[in-house]
C-alpha positions in Angstrom: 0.7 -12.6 -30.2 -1.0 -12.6 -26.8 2.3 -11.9 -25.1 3.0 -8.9 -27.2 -0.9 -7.6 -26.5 0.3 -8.4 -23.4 3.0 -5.7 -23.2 1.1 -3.2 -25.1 -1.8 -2.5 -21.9 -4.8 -0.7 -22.2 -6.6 -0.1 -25.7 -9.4 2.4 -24.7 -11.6 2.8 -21.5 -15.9 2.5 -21.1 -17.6 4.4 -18.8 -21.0 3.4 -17.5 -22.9 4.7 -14.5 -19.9 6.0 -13.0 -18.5 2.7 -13.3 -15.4 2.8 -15.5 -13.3 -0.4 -17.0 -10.3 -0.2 -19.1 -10.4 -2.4 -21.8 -6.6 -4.1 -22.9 -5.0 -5.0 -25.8 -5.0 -8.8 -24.7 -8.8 -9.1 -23.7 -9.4 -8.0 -27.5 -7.2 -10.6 -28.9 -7.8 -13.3 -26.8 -11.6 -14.0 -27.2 -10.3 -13.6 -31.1 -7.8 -16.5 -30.9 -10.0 -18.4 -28.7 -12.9 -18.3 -30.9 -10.6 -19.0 -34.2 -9.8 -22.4 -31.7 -13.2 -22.9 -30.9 -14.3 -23.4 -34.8 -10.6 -25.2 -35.7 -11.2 -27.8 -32.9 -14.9 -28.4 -34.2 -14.7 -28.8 -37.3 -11.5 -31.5 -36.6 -14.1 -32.8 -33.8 -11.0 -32.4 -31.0 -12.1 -32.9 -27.8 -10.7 -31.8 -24.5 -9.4 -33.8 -22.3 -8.2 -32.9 -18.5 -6.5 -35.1 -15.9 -8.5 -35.2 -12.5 -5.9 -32.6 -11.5 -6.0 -30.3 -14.2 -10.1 -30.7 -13.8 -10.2 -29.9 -9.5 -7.6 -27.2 -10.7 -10.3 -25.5 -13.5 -13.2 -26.2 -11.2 -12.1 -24.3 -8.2 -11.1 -21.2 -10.5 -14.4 -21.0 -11.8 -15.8 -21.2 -8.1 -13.8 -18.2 -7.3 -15.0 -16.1 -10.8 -18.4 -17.5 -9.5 -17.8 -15.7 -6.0 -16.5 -12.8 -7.4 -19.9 -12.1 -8.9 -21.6 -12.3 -5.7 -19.3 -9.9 -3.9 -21.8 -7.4 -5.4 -24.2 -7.8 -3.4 -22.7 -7.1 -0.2 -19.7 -5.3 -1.5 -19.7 -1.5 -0.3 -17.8 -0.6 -3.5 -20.8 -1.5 -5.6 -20.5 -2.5 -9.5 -16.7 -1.6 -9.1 -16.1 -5.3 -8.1 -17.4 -6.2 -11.7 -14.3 -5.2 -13.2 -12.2 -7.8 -10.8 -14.8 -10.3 -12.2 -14.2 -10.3 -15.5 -10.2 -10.2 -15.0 -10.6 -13.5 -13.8 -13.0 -14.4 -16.7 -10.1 -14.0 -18.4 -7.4 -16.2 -16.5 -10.3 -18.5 -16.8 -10.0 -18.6 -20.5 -6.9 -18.3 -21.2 -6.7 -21.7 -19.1 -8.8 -23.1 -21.4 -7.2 -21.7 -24.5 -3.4 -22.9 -23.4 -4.4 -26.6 -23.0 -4.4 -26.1 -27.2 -1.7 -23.6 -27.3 1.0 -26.0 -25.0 -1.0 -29.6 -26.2 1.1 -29.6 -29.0 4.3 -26.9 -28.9 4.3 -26.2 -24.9 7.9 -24.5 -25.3 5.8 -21.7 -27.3 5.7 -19.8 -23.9 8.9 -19.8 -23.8 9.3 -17.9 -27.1 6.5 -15.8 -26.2 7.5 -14.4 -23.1 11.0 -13.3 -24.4 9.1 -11.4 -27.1 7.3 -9.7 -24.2 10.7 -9.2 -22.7 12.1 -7.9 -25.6 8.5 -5.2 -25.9 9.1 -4.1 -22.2 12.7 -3.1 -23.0 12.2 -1.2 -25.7 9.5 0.4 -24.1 11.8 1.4 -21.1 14.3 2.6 -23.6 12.0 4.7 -25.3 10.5 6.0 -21.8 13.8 6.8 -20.2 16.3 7.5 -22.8 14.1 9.4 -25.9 11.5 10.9 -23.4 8.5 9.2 -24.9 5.8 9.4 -22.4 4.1 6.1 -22.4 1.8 6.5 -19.8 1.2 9.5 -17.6 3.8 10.4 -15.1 3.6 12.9 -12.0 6.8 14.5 -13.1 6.2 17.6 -11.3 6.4 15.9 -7.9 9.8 16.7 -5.9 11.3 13.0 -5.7 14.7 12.2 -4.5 17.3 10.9 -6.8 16.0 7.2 -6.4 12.3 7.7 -7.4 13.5 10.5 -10.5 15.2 7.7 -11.8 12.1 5.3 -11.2 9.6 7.5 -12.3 10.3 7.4 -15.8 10.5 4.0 -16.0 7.1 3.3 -17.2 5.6 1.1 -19.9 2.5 0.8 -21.8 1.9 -2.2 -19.2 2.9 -0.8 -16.2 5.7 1.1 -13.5 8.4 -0.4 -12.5 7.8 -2.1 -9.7 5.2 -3.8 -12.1 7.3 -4.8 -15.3 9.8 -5.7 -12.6 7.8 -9.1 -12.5 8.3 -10.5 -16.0 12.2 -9.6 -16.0 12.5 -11.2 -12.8 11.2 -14.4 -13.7 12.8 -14.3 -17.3 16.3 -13.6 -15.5 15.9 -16.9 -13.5 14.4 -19.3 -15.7 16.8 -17.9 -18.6 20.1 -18.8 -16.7 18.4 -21.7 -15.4 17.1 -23.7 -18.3 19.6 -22.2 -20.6 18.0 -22.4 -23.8 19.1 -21.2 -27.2 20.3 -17.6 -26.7 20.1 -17.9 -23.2 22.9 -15.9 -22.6 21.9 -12.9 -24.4 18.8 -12.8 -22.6 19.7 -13.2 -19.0 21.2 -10.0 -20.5 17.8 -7.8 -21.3 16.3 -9.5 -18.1 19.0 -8.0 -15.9 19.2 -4.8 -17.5 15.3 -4.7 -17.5 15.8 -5.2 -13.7 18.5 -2.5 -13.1 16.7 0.1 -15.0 13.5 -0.5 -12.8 15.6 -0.4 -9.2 13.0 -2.9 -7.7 14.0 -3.8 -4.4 11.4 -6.3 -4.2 12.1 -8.1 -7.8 16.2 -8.0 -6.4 15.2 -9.8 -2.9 12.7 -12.2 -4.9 15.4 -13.3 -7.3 18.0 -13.7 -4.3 15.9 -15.8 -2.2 14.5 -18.0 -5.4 18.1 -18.0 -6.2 19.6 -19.5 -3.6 16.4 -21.6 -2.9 17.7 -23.4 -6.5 21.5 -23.9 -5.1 19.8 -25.4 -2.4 17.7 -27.8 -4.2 20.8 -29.2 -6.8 23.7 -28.6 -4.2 22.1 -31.1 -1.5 20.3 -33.3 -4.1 21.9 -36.9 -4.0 20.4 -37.5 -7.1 22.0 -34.8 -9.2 25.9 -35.7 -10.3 28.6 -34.1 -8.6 30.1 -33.1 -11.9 26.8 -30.8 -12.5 27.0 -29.8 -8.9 30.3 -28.3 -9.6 29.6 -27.1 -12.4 26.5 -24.7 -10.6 28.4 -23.6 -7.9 31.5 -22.7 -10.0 28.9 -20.6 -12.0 27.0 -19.1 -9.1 30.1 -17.7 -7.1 31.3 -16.2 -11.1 27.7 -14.5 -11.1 28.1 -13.4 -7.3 31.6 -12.3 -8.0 30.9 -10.2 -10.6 27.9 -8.5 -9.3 30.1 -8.0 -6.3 32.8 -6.1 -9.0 30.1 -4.3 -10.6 28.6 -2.7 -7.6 31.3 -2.0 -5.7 34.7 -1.3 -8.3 32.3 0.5 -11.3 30.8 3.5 -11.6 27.2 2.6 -12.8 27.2 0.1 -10.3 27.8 2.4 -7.6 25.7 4.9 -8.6 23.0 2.0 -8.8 24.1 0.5 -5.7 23.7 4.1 -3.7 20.5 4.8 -5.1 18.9 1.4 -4.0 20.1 1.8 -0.6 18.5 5.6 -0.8 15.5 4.1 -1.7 15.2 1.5 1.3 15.6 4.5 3.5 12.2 5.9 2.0 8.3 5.6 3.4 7.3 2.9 1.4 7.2 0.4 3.8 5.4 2.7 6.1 2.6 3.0 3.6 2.6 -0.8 2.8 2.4 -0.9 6.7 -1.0 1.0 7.0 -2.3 -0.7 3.8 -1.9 -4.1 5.5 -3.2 -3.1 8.6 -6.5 -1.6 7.0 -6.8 -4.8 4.9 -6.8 -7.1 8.3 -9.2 -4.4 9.2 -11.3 -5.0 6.1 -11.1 -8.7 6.2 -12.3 -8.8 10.3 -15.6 -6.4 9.6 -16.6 -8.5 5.9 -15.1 -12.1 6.2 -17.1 -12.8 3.0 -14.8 -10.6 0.8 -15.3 -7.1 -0.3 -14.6 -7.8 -4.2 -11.7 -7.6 -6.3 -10.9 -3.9 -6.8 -8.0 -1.2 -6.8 -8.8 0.5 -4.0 -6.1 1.2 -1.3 -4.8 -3.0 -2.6 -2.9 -3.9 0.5 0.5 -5.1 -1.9 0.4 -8.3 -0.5 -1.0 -11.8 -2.3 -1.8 -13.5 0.9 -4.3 -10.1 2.1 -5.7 -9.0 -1.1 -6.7 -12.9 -1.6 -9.0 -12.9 1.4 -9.8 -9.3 1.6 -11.1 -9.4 -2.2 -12.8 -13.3 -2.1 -13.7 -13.7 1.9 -11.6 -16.5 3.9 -12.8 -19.4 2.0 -12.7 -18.4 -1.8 -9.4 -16.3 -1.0 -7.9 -19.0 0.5 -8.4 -21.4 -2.3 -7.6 -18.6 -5.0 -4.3 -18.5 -2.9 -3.5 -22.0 -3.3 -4.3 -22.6 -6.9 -1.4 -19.4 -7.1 0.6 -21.2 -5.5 0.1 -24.4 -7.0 4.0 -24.2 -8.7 5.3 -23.5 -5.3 3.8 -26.4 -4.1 4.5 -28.6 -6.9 8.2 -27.8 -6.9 8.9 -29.1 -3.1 6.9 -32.3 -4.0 7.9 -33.0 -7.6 11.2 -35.2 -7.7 14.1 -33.0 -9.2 15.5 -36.1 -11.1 12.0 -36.0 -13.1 12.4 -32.5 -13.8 14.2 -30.9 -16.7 16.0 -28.0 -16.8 13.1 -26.1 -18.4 10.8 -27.0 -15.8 12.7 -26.9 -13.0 13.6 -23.2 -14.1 9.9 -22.1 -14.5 9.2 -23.4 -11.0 11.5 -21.7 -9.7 11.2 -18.5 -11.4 7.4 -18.5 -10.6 9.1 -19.0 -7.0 10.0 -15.6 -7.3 7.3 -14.0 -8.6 5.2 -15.3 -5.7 7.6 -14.3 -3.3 7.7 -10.7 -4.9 3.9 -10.3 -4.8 4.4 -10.6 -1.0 4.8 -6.8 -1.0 4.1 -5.8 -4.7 0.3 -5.6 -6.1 0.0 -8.9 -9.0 -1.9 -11.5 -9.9 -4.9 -9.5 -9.5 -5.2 -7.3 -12.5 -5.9 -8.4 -15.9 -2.4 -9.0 -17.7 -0.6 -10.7 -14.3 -3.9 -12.9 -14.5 -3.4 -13.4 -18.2 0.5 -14.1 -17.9 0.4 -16.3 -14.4 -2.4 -18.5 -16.2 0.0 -19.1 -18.7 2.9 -19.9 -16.9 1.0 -22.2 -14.7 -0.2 -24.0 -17.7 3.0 -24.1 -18.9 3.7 -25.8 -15.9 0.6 -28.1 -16.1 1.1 -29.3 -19.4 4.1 -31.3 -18.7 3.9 -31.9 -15.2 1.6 -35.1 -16.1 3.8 -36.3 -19.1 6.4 -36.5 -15.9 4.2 -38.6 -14.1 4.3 -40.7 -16.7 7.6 -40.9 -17.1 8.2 -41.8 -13.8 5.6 -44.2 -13.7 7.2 -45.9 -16.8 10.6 -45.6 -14.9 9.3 -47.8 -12.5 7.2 -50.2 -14.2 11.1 -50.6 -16.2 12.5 -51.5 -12.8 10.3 -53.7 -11.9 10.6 -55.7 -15.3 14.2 -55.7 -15.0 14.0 -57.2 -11.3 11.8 -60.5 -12.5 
């Protein structure tokens, strides 16, 4: 339910004092299903329980929603840096609501997130195909072919470049973990990514991609039958993308319009964002707020331009807690399902590099979720390995 509020954006807008915050469909539903917890878990007198980790982790979010707040008061933007607040409010609760949601059943994300999937393509369809106008497009601007095409590819959630995100990260962790289905959805993802041209989502993937054939192909602890088996199935995938771009005529057509596109001004405008966020961050070191104006499209400067060099830097690296955890976390104590999330949150963070995300409030909602997704079975590893040893060291006395 959450992932499908998720998909459907903004419900209405308030206005107040010339302040004005959009209210979405997930930060109605939320608060709902987290109160309906709230009452459950009392009245069965459950109690929760975090590892040290998992309590640091929770701690230092609520620092940064803390810090937010006081950005306020020396923020020239004014009550404007309230709305950043209360998206992270909301990461911070849906923290606390998916240590219930994943305690139990934490393959529900799983589920969830193709249903969100499944949402954003038919919204594309519907938006591209059947003219539906989901959200307001400037379709009286002269564009060139690339950007006509791109221009209608718009959701209730967001633009392309946007939704590009979610199918990017399904794409990988579906042919990755290869769940039930699997197979039909690496399907939607890719199509999802082909109608939204996002040459940031396509580098993302690559580099995640090959970041995984790295990690199994030079493993000594993963079997040389399963090595085979990966790289037989990664040169089919490169092969046919290779045939479909170059020997059809969609892929051609697609192929030509994302090299158009490259040729464009974007990076030009990214270039001048960056350099007036460095600006920014020089003349207020103590962060001028999260807000929308001029974002810099870059994790790594909106992080310290929004929360000042301290709080940014540790809102960075509880973002990029997976990242972290994947290079440290033995791949033999891994299974496929994790493995695949960690790598296709890989790919996220290496798209929000030049992409706006994790900073609004459904990219706050759905990263909280896929990091707890993350969390919840990163300590039942531990254990495992633990056990694994404590077993070896039996067997040797």
């Amino acid at each position: 339910m959450i992932f499908l509020a998720l998909s459907l954006g903004t419900l209405t807008s308030l206005s107040f004092s010339g302040f004005k915050y959009k209210i979405h469909v997930a930060e109605v539903i939320i608060p709902l299903i987290f109160l309906i917890i709230l009452i459950q878990s009392w009245k069965m007198g459950t109690k929760l329980q975090l590892s040290k980790a998992k309590g640091m982790f929770y701690l230092c979010y609520f620092l940064c929603f803390i810090y937010s707040i006081f950005t306020y008061y020396w923020s020239d933007l004014g009550i404007s840096v309230i709305a950043g607040s209360i998206n992270l409010f909301f990461g911070l609760v849906t923290f606390l609501l998916a240590e219930y949601c994943f305690k139990y059943n934490p393959d529900s994300f799983i589920t969830a997130n193709r249903i969100l999937i499944i949402s954003l393509l038919i919204q594309l369809a519907l938006s591209m195909f059947f003219g539906v106008e989901l959200k307001p497009t400037d379709l009286e601007t002269e564009y060139n072919d690339f950007y006509s095409f791109k221009v209608t590819a718009t959701t209730l959630l967001g633009d392309s470049n946007y939704i590009a995100f979610f199918f990017g990260f399904g794409l990988l962790y579906e042919f990755i973990a290869k769940d039930k289905g699997w197979i039909l959805f690496v399907i939607i993802n890719l199509l999802g990514i082909m109608l939204t041209i996002s040459r940031g989502a396509i580098i993302s993937i690559a580099f995640a991609f090959f970041v995984y054939l790295y990690i199994m192909l030079l493993n000594s602890k993963v079997k040389m039958i399963t090595k085979i088996i990966i790289f037989c199935n990664s040169i089919l995938l490169l092969g046919s993308f290779f045939f479909f771009f170059q020997y059809t005529e969609v892929g051609i057509t697609f192929w030509n319009g994302l090299l158009l596109g490259l040729g464009d001004s974007s990076m030009n405008s990214r270039q001048y964002l960056w350099d007036e966020a460095i600006t920014q961050i020089t003349l207020q070191p103590f962060g001028i707020g999260i807000v929308t104006v001029n974002i810099p499209h870059n994790v790594i400067l909106t992080s310290i331009r929004s929360l000042g060099v301290l709080f940014g830097t540790i809102y960075l690296l509880l973002l990029s807690f997976p990242v972290f955890y994947l290079l440290k976390c033995s791949i033999s104590h891994l299974s496929n399902k994790r493995l695949a999330a960690l790598i296709a949150y890989l790919s996220v963070f290496i798209h929000s590099m030049v992409e706006v995300f994790f900073f609004d409030t459904e990219s706050i909602i759905w990263s909280a979720m896929i990091i707890s997704f993350i969390f919840a079975n990163s300590q039942q590893l531990v254990n495992q390995a633990n056990k694994e040893e404590n077993c070896q060291c039996l067997n040797s006395l």
